[in-house]
N, C-alpha and C positions, 0 to 999 in steps of 0.2 A: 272153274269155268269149263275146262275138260269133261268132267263128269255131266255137267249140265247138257253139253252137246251129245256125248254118246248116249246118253238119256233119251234124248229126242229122237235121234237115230235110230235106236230101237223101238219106241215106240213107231216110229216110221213105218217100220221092218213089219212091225207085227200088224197094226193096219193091212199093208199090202197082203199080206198073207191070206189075213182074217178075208180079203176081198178074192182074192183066188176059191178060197175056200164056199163062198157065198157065190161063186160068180153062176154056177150050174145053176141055181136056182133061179134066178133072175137077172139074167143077163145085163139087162135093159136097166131096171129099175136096180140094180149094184152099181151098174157103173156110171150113173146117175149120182147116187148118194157115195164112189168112189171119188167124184171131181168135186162134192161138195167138202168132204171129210180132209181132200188133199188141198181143196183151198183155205179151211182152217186149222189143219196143219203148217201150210205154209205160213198163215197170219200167225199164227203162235210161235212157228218159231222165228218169226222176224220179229216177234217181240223180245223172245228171250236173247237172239244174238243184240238187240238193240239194249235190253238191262243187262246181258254182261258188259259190251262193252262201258254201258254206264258205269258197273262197278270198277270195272278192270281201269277205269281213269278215275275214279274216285279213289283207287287201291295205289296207284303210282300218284297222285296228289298226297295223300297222305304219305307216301314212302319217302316223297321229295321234300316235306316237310319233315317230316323225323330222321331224314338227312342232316335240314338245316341245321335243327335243335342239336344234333349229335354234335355237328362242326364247330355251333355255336356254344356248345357246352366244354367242346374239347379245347379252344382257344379260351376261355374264362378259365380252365384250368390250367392252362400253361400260364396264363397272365399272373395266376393266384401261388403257382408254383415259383415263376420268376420273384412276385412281392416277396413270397417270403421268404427265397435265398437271399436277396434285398436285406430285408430285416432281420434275417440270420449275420449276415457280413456287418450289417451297420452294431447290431448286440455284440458279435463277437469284439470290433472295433474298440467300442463303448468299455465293455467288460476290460479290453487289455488297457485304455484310459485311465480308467479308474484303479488296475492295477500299478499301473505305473505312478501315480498320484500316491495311491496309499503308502508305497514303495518310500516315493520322496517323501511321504507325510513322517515318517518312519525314523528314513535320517534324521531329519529335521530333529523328533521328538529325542533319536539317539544323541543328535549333538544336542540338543538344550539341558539334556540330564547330564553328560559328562558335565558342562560347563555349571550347572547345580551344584553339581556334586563340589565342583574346585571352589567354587564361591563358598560353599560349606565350610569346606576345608581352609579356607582362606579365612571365614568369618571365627574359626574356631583359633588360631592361633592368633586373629585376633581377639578374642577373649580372653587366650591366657596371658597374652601380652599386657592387657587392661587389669587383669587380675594382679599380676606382677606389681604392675603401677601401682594400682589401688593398698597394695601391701606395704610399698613407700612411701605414698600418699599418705600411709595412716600415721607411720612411724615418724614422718616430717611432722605430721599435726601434734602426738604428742609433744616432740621436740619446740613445736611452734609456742604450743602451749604453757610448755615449762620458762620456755624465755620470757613470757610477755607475764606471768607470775612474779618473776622475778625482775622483769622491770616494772612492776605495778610497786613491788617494792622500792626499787631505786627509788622513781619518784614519788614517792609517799616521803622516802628519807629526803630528796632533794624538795620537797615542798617546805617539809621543817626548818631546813637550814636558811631555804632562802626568805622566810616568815623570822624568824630570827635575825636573819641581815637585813631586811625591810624594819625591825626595830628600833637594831642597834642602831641601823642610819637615821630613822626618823629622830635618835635622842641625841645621834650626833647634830644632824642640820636644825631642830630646830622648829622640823616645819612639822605640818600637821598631815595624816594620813595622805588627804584629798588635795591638799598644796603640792606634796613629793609628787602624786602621781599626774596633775593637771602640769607641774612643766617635765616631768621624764615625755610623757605623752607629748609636749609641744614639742621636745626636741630631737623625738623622732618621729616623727611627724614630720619635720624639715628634712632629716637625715634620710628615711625612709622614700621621700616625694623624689630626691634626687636618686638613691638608689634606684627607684621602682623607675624612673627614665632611663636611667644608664644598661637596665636589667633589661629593658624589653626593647632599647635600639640594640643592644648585640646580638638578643634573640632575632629581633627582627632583622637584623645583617646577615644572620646567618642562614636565616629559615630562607631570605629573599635572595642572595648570593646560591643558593641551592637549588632553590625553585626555580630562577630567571635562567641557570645552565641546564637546567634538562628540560627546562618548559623552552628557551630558546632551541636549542636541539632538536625534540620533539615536532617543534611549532616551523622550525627551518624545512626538514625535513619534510612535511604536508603541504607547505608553500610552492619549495621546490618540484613536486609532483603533482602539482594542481592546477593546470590553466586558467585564466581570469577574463573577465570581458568587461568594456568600460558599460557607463550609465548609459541608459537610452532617453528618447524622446518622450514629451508629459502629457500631453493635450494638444497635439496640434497635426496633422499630417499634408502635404502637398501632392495634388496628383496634377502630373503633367499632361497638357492637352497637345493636339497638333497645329493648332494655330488660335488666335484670339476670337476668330470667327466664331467657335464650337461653345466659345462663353454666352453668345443670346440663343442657341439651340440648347444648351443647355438651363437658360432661366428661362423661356420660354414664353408663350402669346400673354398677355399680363403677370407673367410671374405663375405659371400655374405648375409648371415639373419643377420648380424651386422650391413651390411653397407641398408639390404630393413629393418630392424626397427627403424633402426634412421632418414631413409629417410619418412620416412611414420609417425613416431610419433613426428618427431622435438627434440629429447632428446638424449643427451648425452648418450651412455654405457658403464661404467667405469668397464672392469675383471681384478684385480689386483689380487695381492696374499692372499688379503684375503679370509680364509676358508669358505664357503659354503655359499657364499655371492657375490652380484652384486651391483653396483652400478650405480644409474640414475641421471643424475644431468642438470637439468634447471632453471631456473629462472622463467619460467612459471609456476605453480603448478597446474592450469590442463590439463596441455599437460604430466606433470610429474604422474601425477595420472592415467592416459590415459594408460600411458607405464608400469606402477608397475602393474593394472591390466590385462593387454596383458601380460607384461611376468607371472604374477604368472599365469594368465592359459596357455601358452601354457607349462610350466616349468611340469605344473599338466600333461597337455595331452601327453606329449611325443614327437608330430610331430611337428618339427619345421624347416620349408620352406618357402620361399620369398612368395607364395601363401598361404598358414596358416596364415602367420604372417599377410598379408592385411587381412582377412576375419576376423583374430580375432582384427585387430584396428578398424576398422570398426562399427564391433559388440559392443567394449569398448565403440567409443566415441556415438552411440546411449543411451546405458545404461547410460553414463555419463550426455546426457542431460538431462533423466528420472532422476539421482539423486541430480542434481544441482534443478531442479524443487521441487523435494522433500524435498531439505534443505532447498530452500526458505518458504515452504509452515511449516515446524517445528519450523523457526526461526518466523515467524507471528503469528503460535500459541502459540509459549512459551512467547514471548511477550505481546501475548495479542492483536494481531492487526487484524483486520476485515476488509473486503471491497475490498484489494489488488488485483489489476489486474493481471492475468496471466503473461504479459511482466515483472513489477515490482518484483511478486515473483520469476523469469527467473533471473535476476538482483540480486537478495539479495540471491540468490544460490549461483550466480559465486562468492560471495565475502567470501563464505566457504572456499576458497582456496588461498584468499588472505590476505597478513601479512602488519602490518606496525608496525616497530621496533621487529618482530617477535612475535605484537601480533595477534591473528586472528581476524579478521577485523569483519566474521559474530556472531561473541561471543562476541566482543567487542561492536556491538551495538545492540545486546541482551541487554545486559546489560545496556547498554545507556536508552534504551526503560524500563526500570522496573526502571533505578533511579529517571529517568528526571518523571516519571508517578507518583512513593512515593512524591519526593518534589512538583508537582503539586496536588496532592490530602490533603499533607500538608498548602498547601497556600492557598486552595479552588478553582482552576484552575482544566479547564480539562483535567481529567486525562487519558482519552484513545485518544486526542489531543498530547498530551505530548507524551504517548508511540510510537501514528506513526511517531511525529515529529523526536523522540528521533532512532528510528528503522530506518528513512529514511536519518540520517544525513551524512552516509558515502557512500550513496548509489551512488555517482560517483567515487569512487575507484573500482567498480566492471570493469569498461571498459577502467579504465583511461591510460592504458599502448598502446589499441589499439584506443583514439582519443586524438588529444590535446588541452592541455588543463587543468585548476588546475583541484582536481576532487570538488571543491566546484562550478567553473560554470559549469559540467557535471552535477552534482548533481540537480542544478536549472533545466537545459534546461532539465532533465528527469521527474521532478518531473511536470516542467507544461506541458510535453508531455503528461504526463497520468493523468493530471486531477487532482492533487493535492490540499490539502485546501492551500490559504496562509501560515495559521500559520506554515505548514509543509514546505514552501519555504521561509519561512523567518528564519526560522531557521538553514536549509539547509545552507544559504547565509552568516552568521553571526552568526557561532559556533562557528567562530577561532575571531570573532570578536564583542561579545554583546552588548558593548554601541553603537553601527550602529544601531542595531536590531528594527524594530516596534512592534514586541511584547515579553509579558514575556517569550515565551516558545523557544527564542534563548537563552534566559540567562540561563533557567533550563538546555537546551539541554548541551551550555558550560561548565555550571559547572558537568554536568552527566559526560561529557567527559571529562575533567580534572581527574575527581575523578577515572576514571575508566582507564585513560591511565597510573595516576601518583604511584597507588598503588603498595605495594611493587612484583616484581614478573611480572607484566605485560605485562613488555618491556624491550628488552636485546639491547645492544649498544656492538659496536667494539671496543677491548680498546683502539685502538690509537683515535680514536674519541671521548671517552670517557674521555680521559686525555685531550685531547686536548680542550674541553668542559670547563675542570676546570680550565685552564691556561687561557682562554679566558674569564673567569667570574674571576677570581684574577684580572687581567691586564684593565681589564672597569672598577674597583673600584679603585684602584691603581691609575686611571689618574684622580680622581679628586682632589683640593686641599685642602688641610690637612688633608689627609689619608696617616695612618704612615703605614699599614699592612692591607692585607684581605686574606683570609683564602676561599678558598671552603669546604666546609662539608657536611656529611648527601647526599654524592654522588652528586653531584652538584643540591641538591635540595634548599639548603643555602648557600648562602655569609657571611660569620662574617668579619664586616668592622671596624677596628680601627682606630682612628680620634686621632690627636692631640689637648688635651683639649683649649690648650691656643689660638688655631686660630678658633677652630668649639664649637658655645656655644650647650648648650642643647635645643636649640629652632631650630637652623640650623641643627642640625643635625637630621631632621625628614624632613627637607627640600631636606637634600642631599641622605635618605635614598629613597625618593621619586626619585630621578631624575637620581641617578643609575638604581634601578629598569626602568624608562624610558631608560635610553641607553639598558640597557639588551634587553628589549621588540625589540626594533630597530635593533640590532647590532648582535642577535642571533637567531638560531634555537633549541627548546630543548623540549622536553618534558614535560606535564606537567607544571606547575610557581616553579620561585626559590625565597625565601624566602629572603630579604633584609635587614640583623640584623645591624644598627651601635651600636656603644661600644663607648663610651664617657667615661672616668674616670681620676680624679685630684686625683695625688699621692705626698703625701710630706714626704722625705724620708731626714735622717737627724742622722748621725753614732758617735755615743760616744768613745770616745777616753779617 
């Protein structure tokens, strides 16, 4: 810009000169074309002071822009510099993670090989220990062998001898081959029938005398540590209202919120004369529960209409599946059971509402679950095996009204739906039946369930079924022969069977106490086992006159 003005300045210069120089000649006509020359001097250079300034602001716009750029360049690089200490610090981080991992992966691998190694070491003296054996083993077998040689002899000689006393005697007696041996056979045959009672009542004395002290012990023990709870209610529920008034608000202008809640909850609604009370009566008991809760709140709210009464069943039977999940989820903890899949604790909820002999079915294998778990942690079995087996055993009673079917194949087909151990389906399968069973923990689960159906309080019966129970366990004892009387007792938990001495000895009659108990097992359905007492006794009775 500098140069451009001193530029012009000199041209200025030289002009004015050039005009001195020219002025002698033409004074007039110079300084004529001196004002013309000086007015397009001037215009020219107010054009050039006007395009420098143009540039000189086009030169500071651009300088102010490659300012920006600069600034804006130097903060992306601080930014770019800050990321990647960032990702330096998070690699370096990362990198000492993974050292430290490898580190423990390391241990890990060092201890699994020590423990290799002793296992080795352990498997190898047990080889030569087996080796050892096996070298006894063999020398026992010859041994074995040489004996039974040699009793192959004996009796080869003891066959002869007694083929030789079988002659002599037939030429003694008289009789013919098939005569001697049709009465040796009859007369042991007699001899034999009364051993063969005498042989297995002492067996069975002693096996039962042995059994009944540790299975009493055992069985005392899981009682003792087990809390119980009586039967419940079957079909019927009462909800209390606040005066007799709230019985036509509740059956309403022709009978119409009577007839939309029974249509809408499936239950019975019984308004009799009784004071300040309703009655709901199904045989379902959560569709009964469904409706005690619908009516005590609308009985609370006051408004009760065909449209209230859907909103609040609706609302009931949501909460209702929230509390059935919740009972399942109570009954797994107070048992003790772990693992349970949502659908399964869904399942052992519903059976909070279900009774069998009016006892409640999820209490009742509560309780199954803490006996079957003591007598398994008494025997050395496992014992939180035991408590789910024991907790899952009635688990097809929960649906068994809506598929067919017993609920012990429900029970299976649920149990290997979701995954179940065996031992939990084997016991499932074989509770009402343990000698089937492939393992111990159907027999623990049976007896859990015995003890817990049979106890006093448990379980209520009808009395004509209840009588009719006992006439039926008299009447199977009564037909066999030489039973003079039998008694039901102790609520048909016991048979007392009296036998006439002179036809039933004291060896049969352990025979027959046996084989009654079998007809019972066959011929009835009862709760619990009933107890098979015979009564044998010789009276000699003889009056002084």
């Amino acid at each position: 810009m500098q140069n451009i003005v001193m530029l012009l300045l000199g041209l200025l210069v030289g002009v004015a000169i050039g005009g001195f120089v020219f002025y002698g000649r033409g004074l007039r006509q110079r300084a004529q074309l001196d004002d013309t020359l000086q007015r397009q001097a001037q215009a020219e250079a107010q054009q050039v002071r006007e395009a420098a300034n143009q540039d000189a602001q086009r030169l500071r716009s651009e300088a102010e822009r490659v300012r920006q750029d600069a600034t804006r360049l130097y903060q992306e690089a601080e930014q770019r510099e800050k990321q990647a200490l960032t990702e330096r610090d998070h690699a370096v981080q990362q990198t000492q993670q993974e050292r430290e991992a490898l580190r423990a992966e390391r241990g890990e691998t060092r201890r699994e090989r020590d423990e290799l190694k002793r296992e080795i070491e352990r498997l190898n003296r047990r080889a030569e220990q087996l080796d050892a054996r096996g070298l006894k083993l063999d020398a026992l077998e010859e041994k074995l062998e040489r004996d039974a040689r040699r009793l192959d002899e004996e009796i080869q000689h003891a066959s002869e001898k007694v083929r030789l006393a079988e002659h002599r005697l037939y030429e003694i007696a008289a009789l013919t081959p098939d005569q001697a041996r049709d009465l040796i056979l009859e007369k042991l045959d007699a001899e034999l029938e009364e051993e063969k009672a005498l042989r297995v009542k002492g067996a069975l004395d002693r096996a039962s005398a042995e059994a009944k002290r540790r299975a009493q012990s055992i069985i005392a023990q899981a009682i003792q540590r087990s809390a119980s709870e009586t039967s419940a209610a079957m079909s019927v529920s009462v909800v209390p209202i606040p005066s007799d008034a709230m019985k036509g608000r509740i059956i309403g202008r022709e009978g119409r919120n009577i007839r939309a809640f029974e249509a809408l909850t499936g239950v019975d609604l019984i308004i009799d004369d009784t004071p300040e009370a309703v009655i709901l009566s199904s045989f379902n008991p959560v569709r009964r529960e469904v409706a005690k809760r619908v009516l005590a709140e609308l009985v609370a709210d006051g408004r009760i209409h065909p449209t209230r009464i859907e909103e609040m069943v609706h609302k009931a039977q949501d909460d209702m599946k929230a509390f059935i999940h919740q009972q399942g989820e109570e009954a797994a903890i107070e048992a003790g059971v772990v693992g349970l899949k949502p659908g399964l604790l869904q399942l052992l909820g519903r059976m909070y509402f279900r009774t069998s002999y009016g006892q409640n079915v999820l209490k009742h294998s509560v309780q199954v679950a803490h006996l079957t778990g003591i007598l398994a942690s008494e025997l050395g079995l496992d014992a939180g095996v035991a408590r789910r087996a024991g907790l899952m055993h009635d688990v097809g009673k929960s649906i068994d009204r809506e598929i067919e079917g017993t609920h012990v194949d429900i029970g299976i087909s649920l149990a290997r739906r979701f995954g179940e151990p065996h031992e939990v389906i084997d016991a499932i399968a074989h509770h009402h039946d343990p000698e089937n069973g492939e393992t111990l923990y159907s027999v623990l689960v049976a007896a859990a369930d015995a003890i817990s159906a049979a106890r006093p309080g448990a379980r209520r019966e009808e009395l004509e079924a209840y009588i009719k129970r006992l006439e039926q366990l008299e009447h199977i004892a009564v037909s066999f022969p030489g039973v003079s009387q039998a008694y039901a007792i102790q609520a048909g938990r016991e048979v007392r069977v009296i036998v006439q001495p002179e036809r039933v000895t004291d060896a049969q009659a352990t025979l027959l106490a046996r084989e009654i108990a079998s007809r019972i097992e066959q011929d009835m359905e009862y709760p619990g086992q009933v107890q098979v007492t015979v009564v044998r006794e010789q009276r000699a009775v003889e009056y002084a006159k």
